[in-house]
C-alpha positions as CSV (number, residue, x, y, z in Angstrom):
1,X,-1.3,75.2,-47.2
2,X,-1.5,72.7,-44.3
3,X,2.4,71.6,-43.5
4,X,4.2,69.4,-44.0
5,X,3.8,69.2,-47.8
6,X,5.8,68.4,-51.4
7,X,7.5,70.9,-53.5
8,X,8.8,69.7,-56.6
9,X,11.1,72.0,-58.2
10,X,11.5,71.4,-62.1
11,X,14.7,74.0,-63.3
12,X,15.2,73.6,-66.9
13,X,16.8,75.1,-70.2
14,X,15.1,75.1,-73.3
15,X,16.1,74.2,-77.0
16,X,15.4,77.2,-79.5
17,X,11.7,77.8,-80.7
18,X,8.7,77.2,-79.1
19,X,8.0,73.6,-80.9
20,X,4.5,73.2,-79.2
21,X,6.0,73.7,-76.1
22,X,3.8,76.4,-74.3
23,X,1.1,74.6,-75.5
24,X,1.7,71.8,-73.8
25,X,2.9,73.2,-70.7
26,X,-0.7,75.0,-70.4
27,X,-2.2,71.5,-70.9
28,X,-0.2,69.8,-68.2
29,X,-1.2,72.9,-65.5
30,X,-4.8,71.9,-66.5
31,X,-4.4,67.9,-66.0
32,X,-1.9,68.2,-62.7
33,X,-5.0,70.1,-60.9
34,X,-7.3,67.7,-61.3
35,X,-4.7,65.0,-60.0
36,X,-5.2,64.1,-56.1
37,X,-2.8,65.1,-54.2
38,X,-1.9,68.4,-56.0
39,X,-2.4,72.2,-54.0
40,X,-0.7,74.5,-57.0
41,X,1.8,75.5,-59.0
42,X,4.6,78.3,-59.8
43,X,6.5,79.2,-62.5
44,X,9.0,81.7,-64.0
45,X,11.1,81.8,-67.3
46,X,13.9,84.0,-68.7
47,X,17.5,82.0,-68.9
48,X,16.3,79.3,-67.3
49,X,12.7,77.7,-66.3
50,X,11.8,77.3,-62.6
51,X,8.6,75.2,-62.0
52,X,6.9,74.6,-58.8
53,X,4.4,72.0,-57.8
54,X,3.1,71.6,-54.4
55,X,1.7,68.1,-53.3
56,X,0.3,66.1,-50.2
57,X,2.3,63.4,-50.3
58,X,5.1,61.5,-52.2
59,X,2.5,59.3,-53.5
60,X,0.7,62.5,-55.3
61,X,3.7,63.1,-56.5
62,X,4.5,59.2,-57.6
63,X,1.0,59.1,-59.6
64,X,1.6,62.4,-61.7
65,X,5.4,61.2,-63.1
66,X,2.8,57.7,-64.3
67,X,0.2,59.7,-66.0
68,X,-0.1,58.4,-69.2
69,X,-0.1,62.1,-70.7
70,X,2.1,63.7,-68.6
71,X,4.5,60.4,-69.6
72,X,4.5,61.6,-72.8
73,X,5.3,65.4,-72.6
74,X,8.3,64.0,-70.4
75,X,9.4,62.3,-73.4
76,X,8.8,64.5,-75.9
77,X,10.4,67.3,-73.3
78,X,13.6,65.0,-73.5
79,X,13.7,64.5,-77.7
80,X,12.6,68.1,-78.4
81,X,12.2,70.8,-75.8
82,X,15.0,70.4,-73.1
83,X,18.6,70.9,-73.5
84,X,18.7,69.9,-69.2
85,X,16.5,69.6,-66.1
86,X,16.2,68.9,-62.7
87,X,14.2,67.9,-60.4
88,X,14.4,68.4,-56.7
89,X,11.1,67.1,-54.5
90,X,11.3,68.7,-51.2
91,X,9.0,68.4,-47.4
92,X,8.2,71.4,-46.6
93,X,8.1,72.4,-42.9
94,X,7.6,76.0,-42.3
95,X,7.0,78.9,-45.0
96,X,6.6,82.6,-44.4
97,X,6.1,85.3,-46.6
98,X,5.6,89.2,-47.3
99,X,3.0,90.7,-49.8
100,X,3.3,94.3,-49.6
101,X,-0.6,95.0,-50.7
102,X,-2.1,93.1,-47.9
């Protein structure tokens, strides 16, 4: 990914039961890649969720909170799905990694 760039980090804990929930997460993956401004996405569940989103600017990232659907599944993630979040949006300057296979 060219630097700098956005991470948003969305940490959350669930409510019990699914409740359309995985559904919808699925749904908003599809819609966030065909925003501008998005490069990818991460995530990982087990006590708590950890979501990633990478982005070119703060203005990608502005435009996806307004999306008229992704407005709703915040909404509906407060009344049915969430018990907390967070959200941290981060520049990132530098990465590195290992991958053991390459």
């Amino acid at each position: 990914m060219k630097k700098p760039y956005y991470a948003v980090i969305f940490t959350s804990t669930r409510t019990t039961g699914d409740n359309g929930y995985g559904k919808m997460a699925e749904f908003m993956e599809l819609l966030a890649i065909k925003q501008p401004g998005f490069i990818g996405v991460e995530s990982a569940r087990e006590q708590i969720g950890i979501t990633v989103s990478y982005w070119e600017s703060l203005n990608a990232i502005h435009e996806w909170k307004q999306q008229a659907d992704h407005v709703l599944a915040q909404k509906q993630g407060v009344a049915e799905w969430y018990d907390s979040y967070t959200v941290r949006i981060c520049l990132v300057e530098r990465e590195y990694s290992f991958n053991k296979n390459h």
